[in-house]
N, C-alpha and C positions, 0 to 999 in steps of 0.2 A: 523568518518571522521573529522579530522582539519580542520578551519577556512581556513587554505591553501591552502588544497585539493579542498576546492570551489571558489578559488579565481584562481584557475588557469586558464590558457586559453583554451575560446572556440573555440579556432579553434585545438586543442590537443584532443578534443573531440567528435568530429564529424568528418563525411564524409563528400566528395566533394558538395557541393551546386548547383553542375550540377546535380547533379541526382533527388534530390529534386524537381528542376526547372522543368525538363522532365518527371516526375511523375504527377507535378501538371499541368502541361500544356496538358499533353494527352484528347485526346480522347474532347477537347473544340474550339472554334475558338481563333486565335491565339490574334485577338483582343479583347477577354471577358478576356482571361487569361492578357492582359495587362492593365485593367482598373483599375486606379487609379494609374500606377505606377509613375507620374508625381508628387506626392504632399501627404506628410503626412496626417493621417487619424488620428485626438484627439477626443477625446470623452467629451468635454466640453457641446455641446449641443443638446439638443434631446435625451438625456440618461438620465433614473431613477438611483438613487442610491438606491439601496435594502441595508436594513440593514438584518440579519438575526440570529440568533443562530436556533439548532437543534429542537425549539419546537416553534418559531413564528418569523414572517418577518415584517419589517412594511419599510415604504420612509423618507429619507433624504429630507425633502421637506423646513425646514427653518433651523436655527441654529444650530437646536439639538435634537435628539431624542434618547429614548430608547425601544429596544425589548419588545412590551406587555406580561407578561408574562399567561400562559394560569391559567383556575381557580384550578387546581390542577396540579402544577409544576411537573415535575420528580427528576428536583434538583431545589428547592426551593434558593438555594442561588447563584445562575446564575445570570450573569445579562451583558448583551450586551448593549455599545450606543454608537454615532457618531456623530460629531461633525462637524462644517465649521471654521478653522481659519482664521484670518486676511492674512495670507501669502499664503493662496489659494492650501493649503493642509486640507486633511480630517482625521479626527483623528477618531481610531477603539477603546473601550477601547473594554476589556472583563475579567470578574473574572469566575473560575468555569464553563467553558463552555467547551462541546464538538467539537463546530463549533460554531464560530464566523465569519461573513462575511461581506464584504463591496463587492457589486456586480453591475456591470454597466450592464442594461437593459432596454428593453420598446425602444429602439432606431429600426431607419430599419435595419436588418439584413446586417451584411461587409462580401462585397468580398473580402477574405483578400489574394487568391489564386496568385497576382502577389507579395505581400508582403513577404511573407514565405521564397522563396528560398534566397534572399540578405538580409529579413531584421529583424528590432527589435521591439520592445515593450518598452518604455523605459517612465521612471519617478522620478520622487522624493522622496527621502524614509526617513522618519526621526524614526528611532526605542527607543522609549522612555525608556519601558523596558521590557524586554523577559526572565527575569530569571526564570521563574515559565511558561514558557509557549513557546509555538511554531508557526509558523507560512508558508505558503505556496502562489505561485503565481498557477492561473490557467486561462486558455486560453479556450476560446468555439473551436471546430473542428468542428460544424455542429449542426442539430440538434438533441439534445440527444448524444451530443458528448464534451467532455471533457476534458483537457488534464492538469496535473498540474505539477511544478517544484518545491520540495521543497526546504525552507530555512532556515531550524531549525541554524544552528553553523553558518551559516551567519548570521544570523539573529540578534543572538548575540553578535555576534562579533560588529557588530555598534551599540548595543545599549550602548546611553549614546555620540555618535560619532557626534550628530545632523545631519544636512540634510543634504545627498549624492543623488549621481543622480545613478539609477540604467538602467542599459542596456543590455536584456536579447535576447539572437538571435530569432529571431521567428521558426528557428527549433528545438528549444528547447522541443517545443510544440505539434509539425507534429511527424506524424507515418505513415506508408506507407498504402492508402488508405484513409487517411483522406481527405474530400472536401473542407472544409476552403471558398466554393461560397456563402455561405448565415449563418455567423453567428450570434446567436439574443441575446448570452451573452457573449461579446466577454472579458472580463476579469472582474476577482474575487479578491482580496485579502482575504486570509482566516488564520485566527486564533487557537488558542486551549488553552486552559489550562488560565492562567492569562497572560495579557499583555494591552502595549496600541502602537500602530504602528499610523502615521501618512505620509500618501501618497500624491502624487499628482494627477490628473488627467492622464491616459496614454495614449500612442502616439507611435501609428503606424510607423516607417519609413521604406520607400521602404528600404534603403541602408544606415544599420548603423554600427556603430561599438558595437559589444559586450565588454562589460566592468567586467561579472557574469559568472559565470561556472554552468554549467548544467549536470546530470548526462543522458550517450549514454544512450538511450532506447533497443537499438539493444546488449547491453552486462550487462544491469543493472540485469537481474535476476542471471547471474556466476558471476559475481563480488562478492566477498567477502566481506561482510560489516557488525558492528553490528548495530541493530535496529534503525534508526536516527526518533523516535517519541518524541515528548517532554513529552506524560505521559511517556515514556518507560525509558530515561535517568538514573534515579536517580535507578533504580531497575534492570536494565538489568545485566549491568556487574557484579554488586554484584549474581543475580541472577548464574549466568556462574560460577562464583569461587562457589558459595555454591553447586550446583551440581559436580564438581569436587574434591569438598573435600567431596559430598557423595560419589561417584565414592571409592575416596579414602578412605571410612570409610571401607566401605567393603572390600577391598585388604589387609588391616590392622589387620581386622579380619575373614581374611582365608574365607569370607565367597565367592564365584563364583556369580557373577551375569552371569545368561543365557539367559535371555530376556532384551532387551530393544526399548522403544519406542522413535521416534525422528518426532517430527512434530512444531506445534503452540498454539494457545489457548487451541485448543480442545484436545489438547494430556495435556494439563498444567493440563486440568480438572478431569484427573486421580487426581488430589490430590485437591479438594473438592466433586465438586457434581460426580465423579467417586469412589472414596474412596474406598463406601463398595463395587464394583465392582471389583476394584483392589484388595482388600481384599480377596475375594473370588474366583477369577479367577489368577492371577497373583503375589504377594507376596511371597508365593511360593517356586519361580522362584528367590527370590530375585532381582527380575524386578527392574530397573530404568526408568521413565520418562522422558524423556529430552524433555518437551515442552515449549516454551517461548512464552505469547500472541504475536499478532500483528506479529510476523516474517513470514518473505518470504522467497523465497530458498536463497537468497544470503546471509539471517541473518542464517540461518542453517549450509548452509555453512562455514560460517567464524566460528563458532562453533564448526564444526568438526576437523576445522583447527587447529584450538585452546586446542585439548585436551581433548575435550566430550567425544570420542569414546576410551582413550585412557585407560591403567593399568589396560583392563579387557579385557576377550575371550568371549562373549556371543554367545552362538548358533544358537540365532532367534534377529532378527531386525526389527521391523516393523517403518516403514515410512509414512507419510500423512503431506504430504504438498504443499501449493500451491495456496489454497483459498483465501491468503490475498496479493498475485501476482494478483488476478482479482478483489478481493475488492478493492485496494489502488490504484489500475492503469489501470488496464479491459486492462489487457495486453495481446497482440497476443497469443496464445495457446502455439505455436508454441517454444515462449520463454521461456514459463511457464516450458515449458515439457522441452527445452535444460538445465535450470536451475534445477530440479529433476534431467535428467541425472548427470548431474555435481555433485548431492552428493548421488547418485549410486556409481558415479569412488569412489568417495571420501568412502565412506564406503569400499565398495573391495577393495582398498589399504591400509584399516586401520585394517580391520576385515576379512580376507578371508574367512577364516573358516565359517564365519556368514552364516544360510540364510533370505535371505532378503524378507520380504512379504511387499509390493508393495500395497498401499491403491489406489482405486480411491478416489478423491476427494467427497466428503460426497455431499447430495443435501442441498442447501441454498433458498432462497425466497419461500414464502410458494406454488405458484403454478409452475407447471412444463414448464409453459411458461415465466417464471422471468429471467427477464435479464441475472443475475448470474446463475442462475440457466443452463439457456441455456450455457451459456461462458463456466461455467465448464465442461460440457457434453462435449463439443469441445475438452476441457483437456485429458480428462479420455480417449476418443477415439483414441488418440494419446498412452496414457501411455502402453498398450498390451505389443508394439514392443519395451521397455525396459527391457521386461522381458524373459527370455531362458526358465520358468518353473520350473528351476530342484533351479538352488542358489538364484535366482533373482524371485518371484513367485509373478502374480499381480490378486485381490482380489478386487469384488465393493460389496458393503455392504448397497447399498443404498437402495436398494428394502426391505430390512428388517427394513429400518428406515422411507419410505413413507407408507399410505396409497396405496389399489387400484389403486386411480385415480392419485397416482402422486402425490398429495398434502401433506403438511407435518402435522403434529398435534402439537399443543404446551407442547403436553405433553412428547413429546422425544422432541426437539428443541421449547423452547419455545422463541426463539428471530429469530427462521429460519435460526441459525445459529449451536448455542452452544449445545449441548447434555445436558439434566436430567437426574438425574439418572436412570430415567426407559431408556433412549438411552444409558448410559455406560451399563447398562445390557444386550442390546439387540446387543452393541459392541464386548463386552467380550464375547457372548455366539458366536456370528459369528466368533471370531477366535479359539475356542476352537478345534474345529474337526483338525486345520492344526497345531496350537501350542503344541497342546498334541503330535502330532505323531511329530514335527521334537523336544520337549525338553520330549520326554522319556527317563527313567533311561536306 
């Protein structure tokens, strides 16, 4: 996406703000739903400022501080701090880090529920420099509720611009069902990679003007987009053309690719810790991989758009994707699964001939009550009625990847995510009974 693309208007990108209003108002007295709507809500006083990276948190309490780091680091050359300028902005640096945050907490919990339908979030933003690194806005929805907009290509886009005022709709933030009555962290700025951003304090208004583009929630999983992560930049597209020219190595030399895979991380890892899996189950086949970390349907999508699937006839297709739709956003099911449809179509209009074998989403967090864990399950019970059986055929593989109880081992997912190679084994061996019969000679 261009700097363009995010600068466009928010009102091009949302729905009516009456409906908003009448979701948020239901089912409360008509007077709790209009509390506060009289007079902006800033967060200057009675708010902690959390500093935090991914392995310690410490307070903003005087001029300046840094991230304690713990006595055996994970990346020992991380390093998080923040700052108080004289011009009443807060400065984030961070080198090498995963998550970097500047977090407003410890305040009473905002009803922000009359706020939402008319209004903003807005502040000061001064982006010093973001080339090596990315960054994101997030909003609390409740408790144990989250909501975030990112702004990697904005982001850079002003750095070096000094201090602008930013003004982001507060439905940027809302999804339907969200409560917004009692928030206890009500905005984040978050970081990644190397950078140093400098903010101001933010500020609630009933009724403001949006000046930042936000991408719809309600179309972000079909939208076609590549990956917008700051690690992902420098590697993605490069990544796209070298798969395509493997694509095209094999057309070149007569050889038929008949299998191919198309998912995210976990399909990437056919080519490390899957290898000798792939080796022995699938090569073959003169199988392709097309798995890119970190992508969602909408980054698969724009992939297939783009000529993934193209200058070969493969007989089988296997798909799995979807898990980093509820990592990166714990987005409704519902969209997860229209987003999957979407490059269903997209496959049977590229590949008819194919059939398509239909992953449920793998199990994640190590117990069967884990947040993700539950979300996806919501997924997969959706995914059935995408499939006819016969071209379109859908497959859960997870029972041979838990224990008994449910629980994961780290010896197939030892991050509760990613596959070992004893899990590309126990992958490969789960698809064998269906890939043998539909790529027999």
């Amino acid at each position: 996406m261009s700097p363009s693309k995010n600068t466009a208007t928010e009102t091009q990108r949302h729905g009516d703000a009456g409906l908003v209003r009448r979701f948020l108002c239901v089912s409360v007295p008509l007077w709790l739903c209009c509390v506060g709507l009289a007079q902006a809500v800033d967060l200057h006083r009675g708010w902690q400022i959390a500093v935090t990276d991914f392995e310690g948190e410490t307070t903003l309490t005087g001029d300046r501080v840094t991230v304690p780091k713990p006595a055996q680091p994970r990346v020992p050359a991380s390093r998080v701090a923040a700052s108080r300028g004289d011009d009443g902005l807060l400065t984030l640096q961070f080198t090498n880090t995963w998550i970097a945050q500047l977090r407003w907490q410890g305040g009473p919990p905002l009803d922000l529920r009359g706020h939402v339908p008319q209004g903003t979030v807005e502040f000061d933003l001064d982006v010093v420099d973001l080339a090596r690194g990315g960054m994101k806005f997030k909003l609390g929805c409740g408790t144990d509720c989250e909501r975030k907009v990112p702004f990697l290509f904005a982001g850079r886009a002003l750095a070096g611009q000094g201090r602008r005022h930013v003004s982001l709709a507060l439905k940027c933030f809302w999804r339907e069902g969200d409560d917004f009555s009692a928030v206890p962290v009500p905005f984040t700025l978050e970081g990644t990679g190397n950078g140093e951003i400098r903010i101001g304090t933010p500020t609630f208004q009933r009724a403001g003007t949006p000046n930042t583009a936000c991408p719809d929630y309600r179309t972000q999983s079909v939208t076609p987009e590549p990956l917008q992560e700051s690690w992902a930049v420098d590697w993605w597209l490069p990544r796209h053309e070298a798969k395509l020219a493997e694509i095209r190595a094999h057309r070149e030399a007569g050889r038929r690719v008949d299998l191919v895979f198309l998912g995210d991380s976990i399909t990437q890892g056919w080519e490390k810790e899957g290898q000798a899996a792939w080796a022995r189950h699938f090569a073959r086949n003169n199988a392709v991989a097309l798995g890119f970390g970190g992508d969602r349907t909408e980054n698969l999508l724009w992939r297939l758009q783009h000529g993934e699937l193209d200058g070969m006839a493969p007989r089988a297709i296997v798909m799995l994707i979807g898990t980093n739709n509820t990592g990166e956003r714990l987005e409704d099911p519902a969209l997860t699964v229209a987003g999957i449809r979407a490059n269903l179509d997209e496959i049977r209009r590229r590949q008819p001939q194919a059939k398509v074998l239909l992953l449920a989403l793998l199990p994640r967090d190590e117990k069967p009550d884990g947040l993700l864990r539950r979300h996806n399950a919501k997924i997969n019970a959706l995914l059935p009625a995408l499939a006819d059986g016969r071209q379109v055929v859908f497959l859960d593989i997870g029972a041979a990847l838990t224990r008994p109880d449910g629980t994961l081992s780290r010896d197939i997912l030892p991050d509760w995510l990613h596959l070992s190679p004893a899990g590309y084994d126990l992958w490969a061996r789960s698809l064998d009974p269906l890939l043998t019969q539909w790529l027999k000679p």
